[in-house]
C-alpha positions, -999 to +999 in steps of 0.1 A: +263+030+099+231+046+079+197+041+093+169+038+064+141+062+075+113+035+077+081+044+058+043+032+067+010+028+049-017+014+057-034-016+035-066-020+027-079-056+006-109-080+001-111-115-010-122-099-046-088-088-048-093-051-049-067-037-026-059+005-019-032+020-001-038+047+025-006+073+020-003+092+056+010+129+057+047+138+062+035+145+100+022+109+102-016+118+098-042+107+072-061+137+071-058+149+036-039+174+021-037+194-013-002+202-021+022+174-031+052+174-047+073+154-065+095+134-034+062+129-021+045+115-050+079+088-055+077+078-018+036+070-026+045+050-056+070+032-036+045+024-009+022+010-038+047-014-050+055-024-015+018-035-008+018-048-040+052-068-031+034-073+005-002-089-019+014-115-038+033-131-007-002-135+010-019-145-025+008-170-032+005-185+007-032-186+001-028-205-027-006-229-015-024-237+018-058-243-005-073-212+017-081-193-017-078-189-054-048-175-070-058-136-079-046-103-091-048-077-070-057-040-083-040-017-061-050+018-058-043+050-036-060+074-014-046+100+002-064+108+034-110+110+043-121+137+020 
């Protein structure tokens, strides 16, 4: 049996639905750093769609509980405090 590596972000969003993703380091900081290379770059697109994925699950329960209006959420990445 294969274990999946399990990979983290962390998720930002208002009620404006403006949401951005926090991409951690390979050593599990979010300090940032300047080289990245393509496997890194997939797995950060990969966490995007996830809290993308993660967004319209809580949109969609919010809108069906009457706790908020259905919305779009504009997802966008950051790598790290400059």
């Amino acid at each position: 049996v294969c274990e999946q590596e399990q990979e983290q972000a962390v998720v930002l969003y208002d009620e404006k639905c403006n949401a951005l993703v926090v991409q951690p380091n390979e050593d599990g900081s979010y300090w940032r750093k300047l080289v990245r290379n393509k496997v890194i770059r997939m797995r950060e697109k990969r966490r995007e769609r996830a809290a993308a994925e993660f967004l319209a699950g809580l949109r969609e329960e919010a809108h069906r509980t009457g706790l908020a209006e259905p919305c779009q959420f504009h997802v966008k990445s950051l790598r790290g405090p400059k």
